[in-house]
C-alpha positions as CSV (number, residue, x, y, z in Angstrom):
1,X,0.0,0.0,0.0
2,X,1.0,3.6,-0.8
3,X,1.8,5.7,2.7
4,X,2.5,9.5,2.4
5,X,5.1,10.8,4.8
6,X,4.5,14.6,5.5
7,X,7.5,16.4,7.5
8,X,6.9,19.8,8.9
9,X,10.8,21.3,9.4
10,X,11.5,23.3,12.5
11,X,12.4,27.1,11.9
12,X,15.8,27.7,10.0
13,X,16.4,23.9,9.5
14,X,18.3,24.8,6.2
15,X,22.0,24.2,7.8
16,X,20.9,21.1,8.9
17,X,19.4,19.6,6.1
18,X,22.8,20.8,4.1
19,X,24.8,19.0,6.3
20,X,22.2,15.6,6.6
21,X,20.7,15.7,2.7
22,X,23.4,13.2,1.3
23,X,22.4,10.2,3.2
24,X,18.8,11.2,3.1
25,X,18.8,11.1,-0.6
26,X,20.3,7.9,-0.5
27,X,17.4,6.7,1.5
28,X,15.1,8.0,-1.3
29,X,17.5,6.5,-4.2
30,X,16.9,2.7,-2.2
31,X,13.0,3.1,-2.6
32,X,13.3,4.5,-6.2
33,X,15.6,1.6,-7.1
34,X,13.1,-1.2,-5.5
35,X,10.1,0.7,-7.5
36,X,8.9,2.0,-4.0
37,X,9.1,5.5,-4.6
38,X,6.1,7.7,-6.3
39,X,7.4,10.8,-5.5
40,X,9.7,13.2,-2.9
41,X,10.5,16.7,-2.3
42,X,10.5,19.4,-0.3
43,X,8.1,22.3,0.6
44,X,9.4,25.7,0.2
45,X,9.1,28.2,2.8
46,X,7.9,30.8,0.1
47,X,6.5,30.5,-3.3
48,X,9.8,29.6,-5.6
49,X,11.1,26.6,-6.9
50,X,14.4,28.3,-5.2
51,X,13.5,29.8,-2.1
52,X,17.4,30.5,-1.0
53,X,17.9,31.6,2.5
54,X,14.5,31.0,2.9
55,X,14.7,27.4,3.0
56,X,12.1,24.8,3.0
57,X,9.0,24.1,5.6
58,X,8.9,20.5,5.8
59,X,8.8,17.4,3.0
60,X,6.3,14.7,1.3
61,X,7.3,11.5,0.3
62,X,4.8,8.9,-1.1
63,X,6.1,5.4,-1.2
64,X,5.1,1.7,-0.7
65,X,5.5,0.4,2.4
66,X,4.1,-3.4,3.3
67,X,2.3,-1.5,6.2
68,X,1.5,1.5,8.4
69,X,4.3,0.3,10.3
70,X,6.7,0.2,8.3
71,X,6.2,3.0,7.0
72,X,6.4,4.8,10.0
73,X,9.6,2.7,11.2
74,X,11.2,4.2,7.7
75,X,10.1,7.4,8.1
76,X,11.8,7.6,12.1
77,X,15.4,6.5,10.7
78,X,15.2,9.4,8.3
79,X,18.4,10.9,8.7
80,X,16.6,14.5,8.8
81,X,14.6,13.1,12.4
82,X,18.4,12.7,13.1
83,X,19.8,15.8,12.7
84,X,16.6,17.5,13.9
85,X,15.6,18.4,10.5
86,X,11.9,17.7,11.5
87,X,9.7,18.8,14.2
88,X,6.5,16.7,13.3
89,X,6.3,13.3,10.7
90,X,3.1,12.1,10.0
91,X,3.0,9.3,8.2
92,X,-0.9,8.3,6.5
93,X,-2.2,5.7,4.1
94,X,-2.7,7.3,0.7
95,X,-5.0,6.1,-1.8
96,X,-3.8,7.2,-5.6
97,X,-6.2,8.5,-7.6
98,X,-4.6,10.2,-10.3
99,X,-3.1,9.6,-12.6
């Protein structure tokens, strides 16, 4: 089942995701290469596709996950809950409709 991961950043979190985006990419590559992967990116903190200093407010991910679970377990080893990226994951079933 599909399982969308929505990350709300805390304020100025653009230093830390510098220094933590390599092995968080790498974590999206791994569900990309398996097929997992629907789509990723971040929210910028204004409307741009290159917000600059003002960084981003949080992420969405949508992948396959076998379950709620472990979706959720994926989503907590994110290297951004690690380097306090992240102030709030939610992590919800998702139901594609389109396209």
């Amino acid at each position: 089942m599909l399982y969308a991961i929505i990350s709300e950043d805390v304020p100025d979190s653009l230093p830390l995701r510098g220094a933590a985006r390599p092995d968080h990419l790498a974590r999206l590559e791994a569900l990309k290469d398996a097929g997992r992967l629907v789509l990723a990116g971040p929210h910028p903190a204004i409307d741009s596709n290159d917000p600059g200093d003002a960084g981003f407010s949080g992420s969405l991910i949508v992948a396959e996950f076998e379950s709620l679970e472990a979706a959720q377990q994926w989503a907590d080893q994110d290297p951004y809950v690690d380097a306090g990226v992240y102030q709030r994951v939610t992590v919800k079933p998702f139901k594609r409709v389109l396209p």
